[in-house]
C-alpha positions in Angstrom: -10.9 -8.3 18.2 -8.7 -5.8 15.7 -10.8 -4.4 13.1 -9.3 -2.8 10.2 -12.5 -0.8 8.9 -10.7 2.5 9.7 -8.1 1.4 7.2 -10.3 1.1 4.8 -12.2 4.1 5.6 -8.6 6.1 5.3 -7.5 4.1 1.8 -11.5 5.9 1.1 -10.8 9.1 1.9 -6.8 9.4 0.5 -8.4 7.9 -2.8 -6.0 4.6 -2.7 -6.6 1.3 -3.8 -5.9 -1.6 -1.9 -3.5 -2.9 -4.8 -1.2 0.4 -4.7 -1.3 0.0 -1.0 -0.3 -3.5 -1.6 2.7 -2.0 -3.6 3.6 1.1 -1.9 4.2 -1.1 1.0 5.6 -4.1 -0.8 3.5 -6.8 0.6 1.6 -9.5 -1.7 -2.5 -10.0 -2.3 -2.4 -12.3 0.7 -1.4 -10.0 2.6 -4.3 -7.7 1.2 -6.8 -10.0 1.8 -6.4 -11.2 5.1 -6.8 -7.4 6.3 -10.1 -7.1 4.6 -10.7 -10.1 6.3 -9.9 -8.6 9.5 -7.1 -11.8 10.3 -3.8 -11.4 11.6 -1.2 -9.4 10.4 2.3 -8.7 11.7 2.9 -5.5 13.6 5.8 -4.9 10.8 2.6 -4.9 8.4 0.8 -2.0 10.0 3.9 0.1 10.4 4.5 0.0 7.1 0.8 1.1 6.2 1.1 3.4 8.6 4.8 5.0 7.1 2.9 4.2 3.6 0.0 6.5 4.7 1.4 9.3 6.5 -0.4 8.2 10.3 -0.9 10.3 12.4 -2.6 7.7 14.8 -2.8 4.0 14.9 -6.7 4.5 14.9 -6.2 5.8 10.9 -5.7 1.7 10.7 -7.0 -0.1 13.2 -9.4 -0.3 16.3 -10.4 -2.4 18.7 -13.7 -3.5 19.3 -14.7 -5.9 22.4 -15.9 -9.3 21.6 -19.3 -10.0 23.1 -18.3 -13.7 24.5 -21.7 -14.1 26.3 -23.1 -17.9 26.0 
């Protein structure tokens, strides 16, 4: 599963909203919220956060984490 908890912790540490990220990359609140959901977001999406944020890593945005699929 992508997370996007290291986003949040980066928007956290630079001191940005989720709105002004949602305008400094031009996407709308659905957009928003289906990250803080941790759905699906296009890979244009992320490169624009990461463009948006200065990245140095993917990792500032997102991380995988293994899904536990034990019955």
């Amino acid at each position: 599963m992508i997370t996007y908890a290291p986003l949040m912790a980066t928007l956290h540490k630079k001191q940005i909203s989720k709105t002004e990220l949602q305008k400094g990359i031009g996407t709308s609140s659905a957009t928003i919220a289906k990250i803080s959901k941790d759905q699906y977001v296009s890979m244009k999406i992320i490169n624009n956060i990461c463009a948006y944020l200065d990245c140095n890593d993917i990792n500032e945005v997102i991380e995988y984490v293994k899904e536990d699929h034990k019955a």
